[in-house]
N, C-alpha and C positions, 0 to 999 in steps of 0.2 A: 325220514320221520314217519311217523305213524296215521291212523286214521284220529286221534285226537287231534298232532297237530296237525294234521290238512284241514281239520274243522277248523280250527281256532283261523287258520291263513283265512280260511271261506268266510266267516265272521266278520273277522278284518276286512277284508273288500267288501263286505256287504256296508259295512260302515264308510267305509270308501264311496260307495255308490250313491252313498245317501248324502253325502258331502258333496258331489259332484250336482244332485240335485238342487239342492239347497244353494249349492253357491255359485251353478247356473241362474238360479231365480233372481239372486243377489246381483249377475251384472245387466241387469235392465237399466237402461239410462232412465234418468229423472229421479232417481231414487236417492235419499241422502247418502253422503259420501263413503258414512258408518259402513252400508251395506255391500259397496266396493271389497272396499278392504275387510270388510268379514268372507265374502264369497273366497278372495282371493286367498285367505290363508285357509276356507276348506280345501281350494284345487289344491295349493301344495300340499296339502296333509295327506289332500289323497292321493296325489301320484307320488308321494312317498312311501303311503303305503302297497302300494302297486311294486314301487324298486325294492323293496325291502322284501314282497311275497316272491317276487322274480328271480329274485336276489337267492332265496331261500330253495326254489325250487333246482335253479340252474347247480346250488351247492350241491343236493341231494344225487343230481344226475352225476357231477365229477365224483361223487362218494361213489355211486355203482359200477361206474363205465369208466371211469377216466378219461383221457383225451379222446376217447371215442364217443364218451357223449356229445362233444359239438358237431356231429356229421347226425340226430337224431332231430326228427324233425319237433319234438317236444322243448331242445334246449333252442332251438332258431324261433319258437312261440315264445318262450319266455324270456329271452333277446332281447323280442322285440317290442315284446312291453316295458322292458327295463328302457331299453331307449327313449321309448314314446312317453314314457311317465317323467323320464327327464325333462326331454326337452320338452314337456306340456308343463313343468315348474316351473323350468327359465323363460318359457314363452307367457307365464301368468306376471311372475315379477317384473318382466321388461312392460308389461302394458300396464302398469300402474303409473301414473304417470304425475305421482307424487314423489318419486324418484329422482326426476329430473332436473328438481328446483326450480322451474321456471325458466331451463334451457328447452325453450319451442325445437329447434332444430335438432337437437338431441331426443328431444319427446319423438317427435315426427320419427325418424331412425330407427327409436324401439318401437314403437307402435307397429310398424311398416315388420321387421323381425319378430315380434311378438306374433303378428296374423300367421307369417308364414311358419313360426312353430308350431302352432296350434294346428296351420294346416297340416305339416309334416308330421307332428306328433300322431292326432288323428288317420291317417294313414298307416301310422305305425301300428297302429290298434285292429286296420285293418288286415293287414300281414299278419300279425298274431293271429288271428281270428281264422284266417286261411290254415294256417299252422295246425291250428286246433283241430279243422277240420284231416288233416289228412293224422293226424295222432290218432283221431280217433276209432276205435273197433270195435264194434257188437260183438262178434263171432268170439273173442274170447270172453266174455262177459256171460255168452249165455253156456258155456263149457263150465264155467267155474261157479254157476249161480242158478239157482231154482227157478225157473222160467219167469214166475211174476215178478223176482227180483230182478233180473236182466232186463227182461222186455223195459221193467222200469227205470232202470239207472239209462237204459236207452233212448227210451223218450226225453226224458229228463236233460239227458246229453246232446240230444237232437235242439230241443227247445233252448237250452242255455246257447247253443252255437247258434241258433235263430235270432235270440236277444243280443249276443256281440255282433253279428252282422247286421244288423238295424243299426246298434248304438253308432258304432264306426261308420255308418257310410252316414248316421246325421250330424255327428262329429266333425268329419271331413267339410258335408255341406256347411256347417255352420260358420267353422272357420275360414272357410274362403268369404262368406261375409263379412268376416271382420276388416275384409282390406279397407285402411284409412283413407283408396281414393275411391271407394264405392259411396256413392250417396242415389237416395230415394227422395231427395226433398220435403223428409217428412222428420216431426218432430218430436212427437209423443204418439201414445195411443187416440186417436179422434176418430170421427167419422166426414169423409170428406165427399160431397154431393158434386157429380160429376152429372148425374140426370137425375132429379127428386123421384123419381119412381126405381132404381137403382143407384142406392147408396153403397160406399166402397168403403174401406178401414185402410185408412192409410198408418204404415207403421216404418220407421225407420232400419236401414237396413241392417245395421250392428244390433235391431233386436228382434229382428226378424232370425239372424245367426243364434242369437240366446235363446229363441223359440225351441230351434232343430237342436242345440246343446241340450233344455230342460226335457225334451222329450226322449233325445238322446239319451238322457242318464239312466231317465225311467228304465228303458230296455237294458242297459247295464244293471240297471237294481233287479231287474227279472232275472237276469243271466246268474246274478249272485243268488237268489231265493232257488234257481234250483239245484244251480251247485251244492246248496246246504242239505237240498233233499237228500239228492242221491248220497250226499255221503253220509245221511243219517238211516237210509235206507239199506245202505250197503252194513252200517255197525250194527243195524238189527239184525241180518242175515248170517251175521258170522258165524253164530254159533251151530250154525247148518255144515257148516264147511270146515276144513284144514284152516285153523289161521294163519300158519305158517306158511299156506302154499304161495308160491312164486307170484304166481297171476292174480290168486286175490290183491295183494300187494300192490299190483300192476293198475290195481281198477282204483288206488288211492291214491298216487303220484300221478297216474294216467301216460305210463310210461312204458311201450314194449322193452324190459329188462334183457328180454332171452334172444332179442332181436337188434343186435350195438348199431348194425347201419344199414339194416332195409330199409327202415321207416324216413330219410332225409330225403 
């Protein structure tokens, strides 16, 4: 595909991210049930849209390379989100626990599954994130682009890989919060006086985990707002360059083409 549709995929996650925010805010306990099951169906929407841009990138690489693109370290990134985005859906549906009808024992089960996808999924986000880092290269960027134009798809690229490594390791943290036998003996948001001259916020521990999630997203919503740059930076740039050439192309999928198995 093109730099229109990598925009449009960059769009899509951006809306993704926002959904992630939003439906991080949505699993705060005490909150009417409505706001559960709203959050819940952002995360599926969004990690579907996650499988589906993964889905679309991993096609693009079998169109170029063929069975040589699963040895590039670009299609083991986007693997790995197609994984994590799964099992971050099945791990949202098993924790609703309006599912279960009033089977306790069966709730407890998925609840208990549920943490541990969310923790696996979030780790998967963070393997991608690693992924990305080693895809990534300046040096043909600034070969094929007018120094202001590199330097900035550079920075840009630097910061978007700043913003998933944040998101994933509060991702990670948040969901091992979620385990069902962690408890804080706390029950809302209060203030609980341990010495009247130092007061403490007591806060329970499944939203102390949605804390690290909401701010988590944020840094995913960063990661997407620059992706959007660079590639809005780079389609102003074109008309500078070959649009035809190899490498420009390279800087839109973010895929060394002329390199099938150095980069894994």
């Amino acid at each position: 595909h093109g730099s229109t549709a990598e925009l449009l995929w960059d769009v899509l996650q951006f809306i993704a991210c926002i959904m992630f925010v939003f439906g991080s805010v949505c699993f705060f306990d005490g909150l009417p049930g409505i706001y559960f099951k709203l959050g819940s169906v952002q995360f599926i929407a969004a990690s579907l849209i996650y499988v589906a841009a993964a889905g679309a990138h991993m096609q693009e690489l079998f169109h170029h390379k063929g069975d040589e693109a699963m040895t590039t370290s670009e299609f083991l990134e986007q693997l790995a989100y197609l994984i994590s985005a799964v099992v971050f859906a099945v791990g949202t549906i098993l924790f609703d626990q309006n599912i279960y009808f009033g089977n306790e024992q069966a709730a407890a089960i998925g609840e208990l599954i549920a943490a541990w996808s969310f923790f696996f999924g979030s780790m998967g986000f963070a393997i991608a994130t690693f992924f990305n880092a080693v895809t990534m290269s300046k040096g043909k960027m600034l070969e094929e682009f007018p120094a202001s134009v590199s330097d900035l798809c550079y920075r840009l690229t630097v910061m978007s890989l700043f913003g998933a490594m944040m998101g994933s390791l509060l991702f990670t943290t948040g969901s091992y919060l979620y385990q069902p036998n962690l408890s804080g003996g706390c029950k809302d948001w209060r203030t609980r006086q341990y010495d009247a001259s130092k007061p403490a916020f007591c806060l329970r521990i499944i939203d102390q985990g949605t804390v690290m999630y909401v701010i988590g997203s944020f840094f995913y919503l960063f990661t997407s707002v620059c992706g959007i740059l660079k590639i809005l930076a780079i389609r102003r740039a074109l008309h500078t360059i070959d649009p035809t050439s190899q490498k420009v192309y390279e800087c839109f999928i973010k895929d060394e083409l002329s390199d099938s198995t150095s980069d894994a």
